[in-house]
C-alpha positions as CSV (number, residue, x, y, z in Angstrom):
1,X,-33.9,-19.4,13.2
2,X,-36.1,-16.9,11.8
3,X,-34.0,-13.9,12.1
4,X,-31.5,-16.2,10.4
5,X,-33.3,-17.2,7.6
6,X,-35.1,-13.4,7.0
7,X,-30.5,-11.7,7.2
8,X,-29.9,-14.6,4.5
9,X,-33.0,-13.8,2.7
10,X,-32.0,-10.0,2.4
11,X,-28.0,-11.3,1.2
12,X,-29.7,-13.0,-1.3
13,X,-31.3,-10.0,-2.8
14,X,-28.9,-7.6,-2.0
15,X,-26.6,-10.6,-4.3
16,X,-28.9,-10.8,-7.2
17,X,-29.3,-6.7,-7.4
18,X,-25.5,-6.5,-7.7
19,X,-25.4,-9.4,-10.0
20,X,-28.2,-7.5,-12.4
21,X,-26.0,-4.3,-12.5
22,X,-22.7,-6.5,-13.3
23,X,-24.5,-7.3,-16.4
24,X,-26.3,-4.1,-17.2
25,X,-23.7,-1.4,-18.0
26,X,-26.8,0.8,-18.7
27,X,-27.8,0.7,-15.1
28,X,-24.2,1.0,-13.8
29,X,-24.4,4.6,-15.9
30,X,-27.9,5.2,-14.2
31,X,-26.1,4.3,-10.6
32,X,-22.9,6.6,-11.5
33,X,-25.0,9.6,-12.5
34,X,-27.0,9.2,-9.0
35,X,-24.1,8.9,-6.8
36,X,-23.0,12.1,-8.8
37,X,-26.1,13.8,-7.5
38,X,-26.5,12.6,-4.2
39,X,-22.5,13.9,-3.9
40,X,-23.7,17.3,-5.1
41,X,-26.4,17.7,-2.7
42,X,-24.1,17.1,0.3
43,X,-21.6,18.7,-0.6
44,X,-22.9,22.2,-0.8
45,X,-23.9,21.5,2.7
46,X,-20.4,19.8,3.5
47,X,-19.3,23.2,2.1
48,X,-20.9,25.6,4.3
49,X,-19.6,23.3,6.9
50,X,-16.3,23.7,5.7
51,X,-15.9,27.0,5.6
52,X,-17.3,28.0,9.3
53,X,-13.8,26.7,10.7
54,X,-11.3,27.7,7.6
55,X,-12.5,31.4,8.0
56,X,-13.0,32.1,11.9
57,X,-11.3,29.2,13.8
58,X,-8.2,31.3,14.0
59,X,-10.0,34.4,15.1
60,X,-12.1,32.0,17.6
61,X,-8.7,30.8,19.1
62,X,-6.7,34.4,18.7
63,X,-9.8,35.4,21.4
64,X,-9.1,33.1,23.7
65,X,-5.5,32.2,24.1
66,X,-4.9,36.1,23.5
67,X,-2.0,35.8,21.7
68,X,-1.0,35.5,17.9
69,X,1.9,33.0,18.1
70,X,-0.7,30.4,18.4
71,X,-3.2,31.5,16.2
72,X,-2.2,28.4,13.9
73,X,-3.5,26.3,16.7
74,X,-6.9,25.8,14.6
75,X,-6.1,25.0,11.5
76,X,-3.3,22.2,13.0
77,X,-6.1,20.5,15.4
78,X,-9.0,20.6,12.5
79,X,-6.1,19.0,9.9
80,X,-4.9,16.6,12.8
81,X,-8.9,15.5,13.6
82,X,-9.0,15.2,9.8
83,X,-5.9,12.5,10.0
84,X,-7.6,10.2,12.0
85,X,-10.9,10.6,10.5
86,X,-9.2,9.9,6.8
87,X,-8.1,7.1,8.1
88,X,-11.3,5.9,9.8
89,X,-13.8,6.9,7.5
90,X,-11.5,5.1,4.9
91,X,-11.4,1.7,6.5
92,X,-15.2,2.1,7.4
93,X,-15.9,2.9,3.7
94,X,-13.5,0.1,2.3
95,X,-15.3,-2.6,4.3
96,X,-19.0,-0.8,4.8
97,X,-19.2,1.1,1.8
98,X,-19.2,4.9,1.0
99,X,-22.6,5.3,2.7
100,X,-21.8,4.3,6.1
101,X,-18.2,5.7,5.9
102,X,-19.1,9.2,4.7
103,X,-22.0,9.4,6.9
104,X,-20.2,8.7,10.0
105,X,-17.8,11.2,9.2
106,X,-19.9,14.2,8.6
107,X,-21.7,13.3,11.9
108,X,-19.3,13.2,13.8
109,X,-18.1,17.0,12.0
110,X,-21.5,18.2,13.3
111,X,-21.1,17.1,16.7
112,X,-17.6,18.9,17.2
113,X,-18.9,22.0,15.6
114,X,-21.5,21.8,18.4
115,X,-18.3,21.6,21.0
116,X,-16.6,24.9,19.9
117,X,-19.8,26.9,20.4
118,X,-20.0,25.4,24.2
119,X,-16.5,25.9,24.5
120,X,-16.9,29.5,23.4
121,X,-20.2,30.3,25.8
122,X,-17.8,28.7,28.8
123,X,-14.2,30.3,27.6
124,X,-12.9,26.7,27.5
125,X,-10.0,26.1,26.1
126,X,-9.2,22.4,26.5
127,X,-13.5,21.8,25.4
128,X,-12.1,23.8,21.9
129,X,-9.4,22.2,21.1
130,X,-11.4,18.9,22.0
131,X,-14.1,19.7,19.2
132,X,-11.7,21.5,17.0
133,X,-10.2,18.3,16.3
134,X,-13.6,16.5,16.1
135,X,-14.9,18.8,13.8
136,X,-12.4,18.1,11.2
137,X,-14.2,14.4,11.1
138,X,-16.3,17.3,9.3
139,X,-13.2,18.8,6.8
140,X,-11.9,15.2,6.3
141,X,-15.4,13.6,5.0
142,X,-16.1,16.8,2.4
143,X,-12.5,16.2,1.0
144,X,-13.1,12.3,0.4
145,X,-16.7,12.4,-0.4
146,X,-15.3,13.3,-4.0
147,X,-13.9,9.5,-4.5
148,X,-17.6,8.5,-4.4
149,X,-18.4,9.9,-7.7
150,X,-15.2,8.0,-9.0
151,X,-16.1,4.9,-8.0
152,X,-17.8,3.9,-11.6
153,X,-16.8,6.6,-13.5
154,X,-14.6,5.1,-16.7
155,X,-11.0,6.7,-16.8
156,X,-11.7,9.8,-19.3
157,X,-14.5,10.8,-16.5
158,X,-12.4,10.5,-13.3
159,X,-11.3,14.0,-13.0
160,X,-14.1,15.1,-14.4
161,X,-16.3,13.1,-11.5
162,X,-13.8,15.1,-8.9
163,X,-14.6,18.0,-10.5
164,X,-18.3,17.9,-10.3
165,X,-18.3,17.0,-6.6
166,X,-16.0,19.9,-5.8
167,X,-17.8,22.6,-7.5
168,X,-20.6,21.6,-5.8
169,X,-18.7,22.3,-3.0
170,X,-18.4,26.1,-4.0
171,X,-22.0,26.9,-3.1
172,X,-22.3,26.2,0.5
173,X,-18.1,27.0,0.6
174,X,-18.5,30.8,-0.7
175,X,-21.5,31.6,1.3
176,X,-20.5,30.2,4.6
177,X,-17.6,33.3,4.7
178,X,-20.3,35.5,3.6
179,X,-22.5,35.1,6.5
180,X,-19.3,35.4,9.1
181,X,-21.0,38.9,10.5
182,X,-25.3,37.6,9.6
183,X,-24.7,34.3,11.9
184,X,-22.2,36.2,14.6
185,X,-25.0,38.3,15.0
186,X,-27.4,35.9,15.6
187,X,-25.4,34.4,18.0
188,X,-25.0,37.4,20.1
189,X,-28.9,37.2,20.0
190,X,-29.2,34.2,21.8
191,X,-25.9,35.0,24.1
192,X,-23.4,32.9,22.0
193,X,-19.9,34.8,21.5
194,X,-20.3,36.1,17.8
195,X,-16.7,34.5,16.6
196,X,-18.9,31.1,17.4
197,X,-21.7,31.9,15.0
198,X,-20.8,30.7,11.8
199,X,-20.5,26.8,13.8
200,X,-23.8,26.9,14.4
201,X,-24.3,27.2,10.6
202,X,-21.3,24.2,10.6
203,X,-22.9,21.9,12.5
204,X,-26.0,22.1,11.1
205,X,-24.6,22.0,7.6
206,X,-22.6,18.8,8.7
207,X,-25.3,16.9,10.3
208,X,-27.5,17.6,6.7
209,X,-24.9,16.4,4.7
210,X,-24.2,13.2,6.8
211,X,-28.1,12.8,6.5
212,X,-27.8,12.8,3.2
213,X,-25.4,9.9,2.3
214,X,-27.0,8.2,5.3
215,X,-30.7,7.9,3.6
216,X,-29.8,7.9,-0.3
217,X,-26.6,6.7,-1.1
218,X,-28.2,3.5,-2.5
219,X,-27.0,1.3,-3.7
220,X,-23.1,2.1,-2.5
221,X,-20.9,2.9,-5.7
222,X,-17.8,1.1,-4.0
223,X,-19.4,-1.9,-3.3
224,X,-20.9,-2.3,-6.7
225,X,-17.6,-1.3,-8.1
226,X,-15.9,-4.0,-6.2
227,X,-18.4,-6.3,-7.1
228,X,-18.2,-5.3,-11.4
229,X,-14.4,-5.8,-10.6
230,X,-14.3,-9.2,-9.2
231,X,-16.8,-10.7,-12.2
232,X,-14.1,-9.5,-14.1
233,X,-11.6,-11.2,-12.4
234,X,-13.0,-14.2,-13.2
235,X,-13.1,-13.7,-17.0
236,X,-9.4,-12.2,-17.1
237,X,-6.9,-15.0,-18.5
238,X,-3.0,-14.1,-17.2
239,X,-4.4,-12.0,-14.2
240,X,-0.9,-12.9,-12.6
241,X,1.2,-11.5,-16.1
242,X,-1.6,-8.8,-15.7
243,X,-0.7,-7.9,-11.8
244,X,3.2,-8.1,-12.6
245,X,3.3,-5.2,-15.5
246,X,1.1,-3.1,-13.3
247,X,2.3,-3.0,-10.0
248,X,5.2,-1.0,-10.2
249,X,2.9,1.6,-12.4
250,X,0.1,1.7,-9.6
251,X,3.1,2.3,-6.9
252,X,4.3,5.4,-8.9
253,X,1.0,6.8,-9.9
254,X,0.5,6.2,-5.9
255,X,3.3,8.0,-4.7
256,X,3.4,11.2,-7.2
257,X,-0.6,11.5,-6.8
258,X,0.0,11.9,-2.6
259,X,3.1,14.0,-3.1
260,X,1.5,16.5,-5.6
261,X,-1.9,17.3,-3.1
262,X,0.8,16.9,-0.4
263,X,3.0,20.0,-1.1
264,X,-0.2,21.8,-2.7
265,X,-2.3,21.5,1.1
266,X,1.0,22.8,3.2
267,X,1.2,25.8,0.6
268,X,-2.8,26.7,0.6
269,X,-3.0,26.0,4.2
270,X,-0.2,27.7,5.8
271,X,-0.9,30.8,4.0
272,X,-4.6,30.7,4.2
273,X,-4.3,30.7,8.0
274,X,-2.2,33.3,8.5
275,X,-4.3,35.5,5.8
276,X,-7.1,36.4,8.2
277,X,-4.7,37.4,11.3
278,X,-2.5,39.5,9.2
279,X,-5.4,41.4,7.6
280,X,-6.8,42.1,11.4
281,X,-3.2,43.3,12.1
282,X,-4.2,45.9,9.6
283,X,-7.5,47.3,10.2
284,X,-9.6,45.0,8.0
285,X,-13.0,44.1,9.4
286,X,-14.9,40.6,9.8
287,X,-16.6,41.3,6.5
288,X,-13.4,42.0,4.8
289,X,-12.0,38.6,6.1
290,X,-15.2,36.8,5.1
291,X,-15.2,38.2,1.2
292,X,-11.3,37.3,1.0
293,X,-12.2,34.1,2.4
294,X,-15.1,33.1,0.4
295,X,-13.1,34.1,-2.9
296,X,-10.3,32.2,-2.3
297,X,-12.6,29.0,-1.3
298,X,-14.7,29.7,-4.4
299,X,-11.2,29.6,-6.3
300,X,-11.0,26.3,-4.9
301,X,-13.9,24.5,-5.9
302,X,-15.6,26.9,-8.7
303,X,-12.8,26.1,-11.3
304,X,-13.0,22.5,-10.5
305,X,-15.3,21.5,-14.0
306,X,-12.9,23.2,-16.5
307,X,-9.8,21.0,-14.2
308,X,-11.5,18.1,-14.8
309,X,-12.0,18.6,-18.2
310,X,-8.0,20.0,-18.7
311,X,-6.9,16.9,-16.0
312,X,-8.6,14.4,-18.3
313,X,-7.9,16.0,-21.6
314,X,-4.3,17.4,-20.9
315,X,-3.1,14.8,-18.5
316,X,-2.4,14.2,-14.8
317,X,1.3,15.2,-15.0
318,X,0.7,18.7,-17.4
319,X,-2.2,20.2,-15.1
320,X,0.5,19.7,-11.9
321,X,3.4,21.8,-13.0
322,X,-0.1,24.3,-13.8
323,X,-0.6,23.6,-10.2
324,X,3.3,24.7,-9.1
325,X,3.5,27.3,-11.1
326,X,0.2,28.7,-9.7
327,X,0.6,28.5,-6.2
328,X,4.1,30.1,-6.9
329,X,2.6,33.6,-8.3
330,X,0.3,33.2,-5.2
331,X,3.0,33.5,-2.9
332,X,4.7,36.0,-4.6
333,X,1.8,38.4,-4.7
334,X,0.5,38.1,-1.4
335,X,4.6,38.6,-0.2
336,X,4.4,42.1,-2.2
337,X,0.6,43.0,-1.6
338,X,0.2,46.0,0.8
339,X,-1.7,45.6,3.6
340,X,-4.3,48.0,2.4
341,X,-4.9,46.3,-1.0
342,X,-8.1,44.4,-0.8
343,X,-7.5,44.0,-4.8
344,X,-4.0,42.3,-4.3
345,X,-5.3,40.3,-1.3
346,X,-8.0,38.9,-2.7
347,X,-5.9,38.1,-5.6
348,X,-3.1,36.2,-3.9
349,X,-5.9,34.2,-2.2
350,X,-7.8,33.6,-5.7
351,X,-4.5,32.2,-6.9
352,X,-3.6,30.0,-3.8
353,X,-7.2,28.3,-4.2
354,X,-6.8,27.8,-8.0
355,X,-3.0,26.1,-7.5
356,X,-4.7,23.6,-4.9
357,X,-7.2,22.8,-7.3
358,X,-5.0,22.1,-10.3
359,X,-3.4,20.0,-7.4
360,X,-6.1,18.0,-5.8
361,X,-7.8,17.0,-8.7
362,X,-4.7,15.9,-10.7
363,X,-3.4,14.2,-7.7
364,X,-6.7,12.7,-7.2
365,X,-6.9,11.3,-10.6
366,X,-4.0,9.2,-10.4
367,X,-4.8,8.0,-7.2
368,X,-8.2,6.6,-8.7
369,X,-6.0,5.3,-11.5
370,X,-3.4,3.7,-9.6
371,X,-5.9,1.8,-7.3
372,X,-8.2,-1.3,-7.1
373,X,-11.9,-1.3,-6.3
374,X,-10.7,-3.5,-3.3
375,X,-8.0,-1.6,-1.5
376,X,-9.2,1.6,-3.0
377,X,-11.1,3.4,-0.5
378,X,-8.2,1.9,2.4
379,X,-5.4,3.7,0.0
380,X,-7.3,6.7,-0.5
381,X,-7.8,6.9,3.3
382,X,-4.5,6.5,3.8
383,X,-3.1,9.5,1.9
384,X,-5.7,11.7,2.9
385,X,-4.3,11.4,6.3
386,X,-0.7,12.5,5.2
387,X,-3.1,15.5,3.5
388,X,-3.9,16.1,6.5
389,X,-1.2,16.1,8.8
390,X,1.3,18.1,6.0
391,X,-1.5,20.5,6.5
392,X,-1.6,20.4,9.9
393,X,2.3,21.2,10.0
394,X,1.5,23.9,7.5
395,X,-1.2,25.4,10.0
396,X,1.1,24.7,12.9
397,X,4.3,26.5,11.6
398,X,2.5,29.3,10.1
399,X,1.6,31.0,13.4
400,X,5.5,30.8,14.2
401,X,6.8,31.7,11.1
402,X,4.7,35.0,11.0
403,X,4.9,35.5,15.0
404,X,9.2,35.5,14.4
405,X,9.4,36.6,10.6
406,X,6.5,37.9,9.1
407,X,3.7,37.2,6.6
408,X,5.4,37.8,3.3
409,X,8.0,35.7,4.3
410,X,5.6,32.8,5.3
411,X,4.1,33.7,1.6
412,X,7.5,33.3,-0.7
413,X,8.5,29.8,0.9
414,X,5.2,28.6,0.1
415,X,5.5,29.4,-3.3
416,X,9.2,28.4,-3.9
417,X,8.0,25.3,-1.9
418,X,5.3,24.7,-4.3
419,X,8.3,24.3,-7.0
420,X,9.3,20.9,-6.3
421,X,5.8,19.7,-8.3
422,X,7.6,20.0,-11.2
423,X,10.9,17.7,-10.2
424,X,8.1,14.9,-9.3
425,X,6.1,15.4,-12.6
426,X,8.9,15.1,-14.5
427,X,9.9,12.1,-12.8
428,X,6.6,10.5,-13.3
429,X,6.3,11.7,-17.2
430,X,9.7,9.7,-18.0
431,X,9.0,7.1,-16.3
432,X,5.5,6.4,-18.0
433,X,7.5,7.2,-21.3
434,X,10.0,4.5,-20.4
435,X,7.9,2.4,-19.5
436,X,4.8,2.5,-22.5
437,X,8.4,1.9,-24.7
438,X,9.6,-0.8,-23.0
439,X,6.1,-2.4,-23.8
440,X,5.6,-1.8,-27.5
441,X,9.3,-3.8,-27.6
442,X,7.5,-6.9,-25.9
């Protein structure tokens, strides 16, 4: 009895804390600007993470398998791990809350990152391709911690709220490449192969960052969301006029939001993997590798405050033909580059990571607009996981494409790929025109 009365006693505090921010819009500010912080702590650690397995996991599995034609390998196991672990830390998050969800997820990162350096010390290849797809638990959980700042953010700060998570991001992301050769040398110290030092940094940095949402992520911004939502339900006269007008908005805003970070991850990702094995092909060095690497990541995330700005100012539909149009010069240039040019390399990869931000954060915006507080986190899941697995495919192929046509070749159909974001913009802009018509007629 007691332990029954002492669970209701805590529901009925955890009720009337929710039920004081409902009515307080000043503390749902105070909550939304917290989350924001607590998301920028772990994801500079979520970062470093990140970047351990995006800049040595093909090298790690080139080294093993001996062979080049499966040197995609990594990058389709850590995008197929972060399928699953979309989807679960989605579901967790929808009915649990971001804390537990996001928690889980970079836990379970750090443990797989742990896996690959056994596998390495033992020369186990079964025990790396095990982890590899645990550690993109890891990869998965840094992508969707960004929807936590969203959660109470009003519409003109959505993209903006991406934008500050991701450049957060750009800390731990640029200096995880950076110390490819300082943590493969500390590795050989303690008899670790040196391709599995920068993991050790990735687990760590994982296991910090789940530690982080774990312990401060209080109160959870989805559940307060859901909570603000639902008083409002309640207060809403026509809610069922209300729900007719909208679905069919909500369903495109859906489907051109997962098809424009779609295409965008196959592009980055297919010709990110093959970048590092084509520049070893040539004579370029780890730290070569690592300083391409870390430039294109920081092209991913460091860019991300002036997107949000130009996603919320601009629009959702504008900022993803910038997107297409980006990762199309990308390909292009890295097709032409020389294998000697650092200059040319580095600025293919600069472009590829600025097209995939355009992407993300645009496409990320009208997923947040398109959804409900209560099947948000779920829906968001949900597409993360085709994320995923179109990146996985792109990781996949890569290796192939290269191993029977060659890298520049891999580079130009990414980039004429990348085109068919403007077909689906389009699409979207008329029909929102048709549609904002149709209702000034009513």
């Amino acid at each position: 009895m007691s332990s029954k009365s002492n669970e209701s006693g805590i529901l009925e505090k955890q009720t009337s804390s929710i039920r004081c921010i409902i009515d307080s819009p000043e503390k749902q500010e105070g909550i939304y600007k917290r989350t924001l912080l607590i998301v920028v702590l772990s994801q500079i650690f979520g970062g470093a993470g990140l970047a351990a397995g995006v800049t040595v996991g093909a090298l790690l599995a080139q080294d093993m398998l001996g062979t080049d034609s499966l040197a995609g390998i990594p990058a389709a196991l850590l995008t197929l791990g972060s399928a699953v672990a979309a989807l679960l830390v989605g579901r967790i998050s929808q009915r649990h809350g971001r804390r537990v969800g996001l928690a889980a997820g970079f836990l379970a990162g750090g443990i797989g990152a742990i896996g690959v350096i056994f596998a390495a010390i033992a020369q186990n290849v079964p025990l790396l391709f095990i982890s590899l797809l645990i550690y993109g638990a890891g990869t998965a959980t840094n992508l969707q911690a960004r929807y936590a700042g969203t959660d109470l953010a009003k519409p003109k700060q959505r993209a903006t709220a991406v934008s500050i998570a991701m450049v957060s991001t750009t800390f731990g992301a640029v200096a995880g490449p950076n110390l490819v050769e300082v943590m493969g040398g500390f590795a050989t110290s303690l008899g670790i192969p040196a391709l599995a030092g920068p993991f050790i940094l990735g687990a760590a940095a994982f296991i910090l960052a789940g530690l982080v949402f774990l312990l401060f992520l209080r109160p959870d911004p989805l559940l307060v969301a859901n909570a603000i939502s639902e008083a409002q339900k309640v207060d809403q006269r026509n809610l069922s006029d209300w729900h007719t007008n909208k679905t069919a908005t909500n369903n495109r805003g859906i489907i051109v939001g997962a098809v424009v970070m779609i295409l965008t991850q196959i592009v980055m990702v297919a010709i990110m993997t093959m970048t590092p094995i084509h520049m070893k092909h040539h004579g370029h060095g780890l730290g070569e590798v690592g300083l391409v690497i870390s430039i294109h990541i920081g092209a991913m995330y460091l860019p991300s405050l002036l997107t949000g700005v130009l996603v919320d100012k601009l629009g959702r539909t504008a900022m993803s033909f910038a997107s297409g149009a980006i990762l199309l010069a990308a390909g292009v240039t890295a097709a032409l580059a020389p294998a000697d040019s650092m200059a040319l390399l580095i600025t293919a990869l600069a472009l590829l990571g600025l097209g995939w931000n355009f992407g993300l954060i645009s496409g990320t915006a009208l997923i947040v607009d398109a959804t409900h507080p209560s099947t948000r986190a779920k829906t968001q899941g949900t597409i993360d996981v085709l994320i995923a697995l179109a990146g996985a495919s792109g990781g996949a192929l890569s290796g192939m494409v290269v191993a029977n046509a060659s890298y520049a070749i891999l580079s130009l159909a990414g980039g004429f790929l990348s085109l068919l974001l403007i077909p689906v913009g389009i699409w979207y802009h008329r029909s929102q025109s048709v549609e904002k018509t149709e209702s000034m007629t009513l």
